[in-house]
N, C-alpha and C positions, 0 to 999 in steps of 0.2 A: 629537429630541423627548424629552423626559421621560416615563418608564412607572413608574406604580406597581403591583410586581407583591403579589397579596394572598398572603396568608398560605397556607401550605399548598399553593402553586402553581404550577404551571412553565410558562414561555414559552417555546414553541419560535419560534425565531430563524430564517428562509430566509435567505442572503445573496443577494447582496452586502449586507451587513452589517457593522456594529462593534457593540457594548455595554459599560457601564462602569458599575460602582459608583458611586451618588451615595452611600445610605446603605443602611443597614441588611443585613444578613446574606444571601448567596446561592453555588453552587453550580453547577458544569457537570463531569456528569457525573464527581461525587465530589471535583472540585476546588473550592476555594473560590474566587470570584471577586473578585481582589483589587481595593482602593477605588481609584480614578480610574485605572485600568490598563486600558485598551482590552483587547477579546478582537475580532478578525478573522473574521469569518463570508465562507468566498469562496461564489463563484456558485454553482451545484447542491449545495450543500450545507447543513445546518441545525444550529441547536446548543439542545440543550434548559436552560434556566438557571430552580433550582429553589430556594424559600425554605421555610424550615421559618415563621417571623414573618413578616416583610414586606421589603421590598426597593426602595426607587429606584433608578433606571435612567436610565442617559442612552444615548438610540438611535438609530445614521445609518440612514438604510436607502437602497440603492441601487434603481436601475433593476431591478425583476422580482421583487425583495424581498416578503417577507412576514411577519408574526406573528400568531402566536393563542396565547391562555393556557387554560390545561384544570387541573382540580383533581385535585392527589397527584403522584406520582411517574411519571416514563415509565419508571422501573428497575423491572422483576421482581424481585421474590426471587428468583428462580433466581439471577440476576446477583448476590445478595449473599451467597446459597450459594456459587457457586464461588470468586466473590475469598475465603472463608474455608478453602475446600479448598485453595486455592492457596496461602493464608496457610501452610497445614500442612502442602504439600508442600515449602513451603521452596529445594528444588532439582530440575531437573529439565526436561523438557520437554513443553508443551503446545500441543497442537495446538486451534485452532478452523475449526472446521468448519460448513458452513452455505449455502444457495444464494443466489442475488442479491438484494442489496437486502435482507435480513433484520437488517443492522446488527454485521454482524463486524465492522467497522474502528471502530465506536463502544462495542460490548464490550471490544474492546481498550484503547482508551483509558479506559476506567472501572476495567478490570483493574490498566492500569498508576498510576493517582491512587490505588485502593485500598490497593493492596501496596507505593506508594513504601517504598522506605527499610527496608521487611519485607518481603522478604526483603533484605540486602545488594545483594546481586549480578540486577537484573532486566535481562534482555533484549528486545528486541521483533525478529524476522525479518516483515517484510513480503511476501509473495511470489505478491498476488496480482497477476500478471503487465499486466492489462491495467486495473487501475485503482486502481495503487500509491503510497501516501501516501508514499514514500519513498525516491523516486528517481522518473526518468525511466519512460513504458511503455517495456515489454516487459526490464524489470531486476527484481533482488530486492533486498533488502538488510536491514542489520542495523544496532540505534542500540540505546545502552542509557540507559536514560533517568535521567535525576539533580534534573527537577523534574516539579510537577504540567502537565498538557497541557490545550488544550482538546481538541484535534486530531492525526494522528499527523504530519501535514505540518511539525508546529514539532519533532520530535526532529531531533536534528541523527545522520545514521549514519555508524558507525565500518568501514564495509564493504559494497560491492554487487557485485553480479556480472550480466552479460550474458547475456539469455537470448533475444532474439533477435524474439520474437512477441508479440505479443495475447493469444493464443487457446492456452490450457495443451495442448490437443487435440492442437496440431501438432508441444509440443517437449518432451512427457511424460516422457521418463528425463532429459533435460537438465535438465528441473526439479526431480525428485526429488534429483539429483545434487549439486544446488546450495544446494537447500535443509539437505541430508546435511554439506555445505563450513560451512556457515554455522552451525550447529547446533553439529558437531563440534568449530568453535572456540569454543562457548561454553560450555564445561566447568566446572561448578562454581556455574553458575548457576539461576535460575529463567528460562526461556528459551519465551515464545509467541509461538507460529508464526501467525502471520493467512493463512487459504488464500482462492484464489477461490472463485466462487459455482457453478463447474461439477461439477452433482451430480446432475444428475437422469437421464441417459441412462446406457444400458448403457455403454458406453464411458466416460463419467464416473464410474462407481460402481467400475470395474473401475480406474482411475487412482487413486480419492481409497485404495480399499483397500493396491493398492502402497505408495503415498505412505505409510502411516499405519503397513505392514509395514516399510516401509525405514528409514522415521525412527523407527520403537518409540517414541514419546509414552508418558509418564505417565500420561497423562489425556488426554481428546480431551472437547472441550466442543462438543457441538451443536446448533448455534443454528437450529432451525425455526419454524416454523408450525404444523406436524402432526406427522405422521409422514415425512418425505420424506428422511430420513435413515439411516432402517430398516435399507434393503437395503446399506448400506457399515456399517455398527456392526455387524450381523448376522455381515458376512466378515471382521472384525476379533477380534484377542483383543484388545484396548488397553480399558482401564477409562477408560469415557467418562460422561458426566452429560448427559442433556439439559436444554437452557435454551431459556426460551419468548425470543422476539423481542418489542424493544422496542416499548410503545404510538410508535403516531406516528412510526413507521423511514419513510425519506424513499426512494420508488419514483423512479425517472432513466430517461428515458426513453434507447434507442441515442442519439437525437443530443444527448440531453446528457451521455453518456457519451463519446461523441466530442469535446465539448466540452472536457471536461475533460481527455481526453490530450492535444489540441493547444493546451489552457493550460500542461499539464507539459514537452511539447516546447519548447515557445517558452522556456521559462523557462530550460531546461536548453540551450539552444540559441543564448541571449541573449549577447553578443559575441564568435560566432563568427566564424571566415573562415577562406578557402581557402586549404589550404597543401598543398605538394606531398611524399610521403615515398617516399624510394625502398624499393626490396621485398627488399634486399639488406640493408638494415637492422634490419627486423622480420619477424615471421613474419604469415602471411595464414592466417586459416580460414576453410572457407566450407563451411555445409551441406552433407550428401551430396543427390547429386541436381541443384546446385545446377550452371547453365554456370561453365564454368573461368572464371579467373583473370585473361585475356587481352585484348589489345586488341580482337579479333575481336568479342566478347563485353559490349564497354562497355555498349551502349546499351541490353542486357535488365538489367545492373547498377546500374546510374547512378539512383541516388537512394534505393538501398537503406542502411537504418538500418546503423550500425558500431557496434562497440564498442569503444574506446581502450583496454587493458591493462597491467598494471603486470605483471613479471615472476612476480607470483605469482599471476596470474591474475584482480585484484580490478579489478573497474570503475575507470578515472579519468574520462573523458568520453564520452558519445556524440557519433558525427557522423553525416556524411550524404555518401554512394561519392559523387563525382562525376566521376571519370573514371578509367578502367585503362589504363595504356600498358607498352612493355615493362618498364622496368626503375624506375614505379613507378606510387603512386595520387595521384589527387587527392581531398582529402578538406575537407568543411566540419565545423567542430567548434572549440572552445573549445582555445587551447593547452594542450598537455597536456608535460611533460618526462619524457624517457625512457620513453617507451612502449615495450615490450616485442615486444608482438602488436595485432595488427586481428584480430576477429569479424567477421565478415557475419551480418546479421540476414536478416529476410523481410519487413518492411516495409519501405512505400517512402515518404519523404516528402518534400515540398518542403524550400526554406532557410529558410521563414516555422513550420514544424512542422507541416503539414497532414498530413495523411495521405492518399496519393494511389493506393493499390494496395499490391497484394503478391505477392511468388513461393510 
């Protein structure tokens, strides 16, 4: 369909979607939106596409799809305060901060179209564990970006790492760890950290302050509603800004957030097969706590999330346990060359990437 969008106005986009420049001058979230160049809008997702004059549009819209246009901007000032604080820190790292749904992973991308190319050297670490633009759940990872994005799903990353869960709650110093791994090689850079949404309990407040103590940030940006941020910025020294959350941030419901990890698994999971590795060959880690290692032991194992490793410990593939015997595993997952080590994660999922339980 043909959309004329008016002057001064921004559409926000539900997918499954595409959208494309016919004429006139337009924008997502700081990028310009180039003429007949498709933008990809997937499922539970949305994208806000803003004109200063006026704008034609050419628009698919799939199954479940939706648009509505509203006048001015869905970007705060706040958002255009900090891409110019950032502009000034030049080097360095930033943490954001913020609980579910409030639009971190869309701050980010507006951060990174902002400060293209100023500062040199921009990083992005993704590492909110259970609904990560950039990699597989229950991974981190790191991309440095070299054009404008709609989305953080189109950077391509230079590095991920295995962390095993969903749920940060369960594997709290492994992540901080990870993130410290990631960080630490991006030295000389402008480097933001996109966290998950888990802030609001005692034991959330008392993780995001670690987190915030271990990595030393620059600057911590937190992105609320109110004040629900308080009591972690409170137990922190780190110089932080608060930033209001964007009009029109898109609320997911659990089963559409389920949704979307078993569209990340499938994809990340898309032609694999069974292969068999002996144990003599690589090393095996498995959570503490966790049943051994052993035939005895398959069938509490078997279908638990792996992590394929490269000798220096960086992500190459996930797979999926599927069998322990003595003297190896059987594993489903993408060929991967020279693997190092296997991780054992705590979910558990089919060969299709469902999610079917956990240890």
């Amino acid at each position: 369909m043909r959309y004329e969008l008016s002057a001064r106005g921004t559409l926000i986009l539900r997918g499954p979607a595409s959208v494309a420049l016919i004429g006139g001058e337009a924008t997502i979230l700081g990028a310009p939106l180039a003429a007949h160049r498709g933008s990809i809008v997937a499922e539970h997702r949305q994208l806000p596409i803003e004109t200063e004059s006026r704008a034609e549009l050419e628009i698919f819209l799939g199954k479940s799809a939706k648009i509505s246009e509203i006048q001015g901007s869905t970007i705060p000032v706040s958002w255009k305060l900090a891409a110019a604080a950032l502009g000034d820190l030049k080097e360095g790292k930033v943490i954001i901060l913020g609980p579910t749904d409030v639009g971190k992973s869309t701050l980010c991308v507006y951060l990174v179209n902002t400060l293209l190319n100023s500062p040199e050297n921009l990083q992005v670490i993704d590492a909110d564990i259970g609904q990560t633009d950039l990699g597989p759940p229950t991974t981190i990872a790191r991309a440095s970006p070299s054009q404008h994005i709609a989305c953080l799903p189109e950077l391509a990353p230079d590095a991920r790492l295995f962390i095993g869960h969903t749920s940060p709650s369960y594997v709290q110093r492994k992540l901080i760890r990870s993130i410290q791994k990631l960080s630490a090689k991006a030295g000389g850079s402008l480097t933001i950290i996109n966290t998950d949404g888990w802030v609001g309990e005692r034991d959330a407040i008392l993780n995001k302050i670690d987190l915030i103590t271990n990595v030393n940030p620059d600057l911590v940006l937190g992105l609320e509603y109110g004040d629900e941020l308080q009591p972690i910025l409170a137990g922190v020294q780190a110089h932080s800004m608060k930033i209001n959350a964007a009009r029109n941030a898109l609320g997911r419901s659990r089963e559409g957030r389920r949704s979307i990890r078993f569209s990340s698994y499938r994809r990340f999971l898309e032609g694999a097969l069974t292969q068999r590795i002996r144990l003599r060959d690589i090393q095996v880690s498995v959570p503490e706590h966790f049943p051994s290692m052993t035939p005895l032991n398959s069938r509490r194992l078997r279908n638990l999330i792996i992590g394929l490793l490269d000798k220096n410990g960086y992500l190459m593939q996930i797979g999926i346990l599927m069998d322990v015997e003595h003297d190896a595993v059987q594993i489903y997952s993408k060929p991967a060359e020279e693997v190092s080590s296997i991780e054992v994660g705590y979910v558990k999922l089919s060969t299709s990437g469902r999610e079917i339980g956990f240890i």
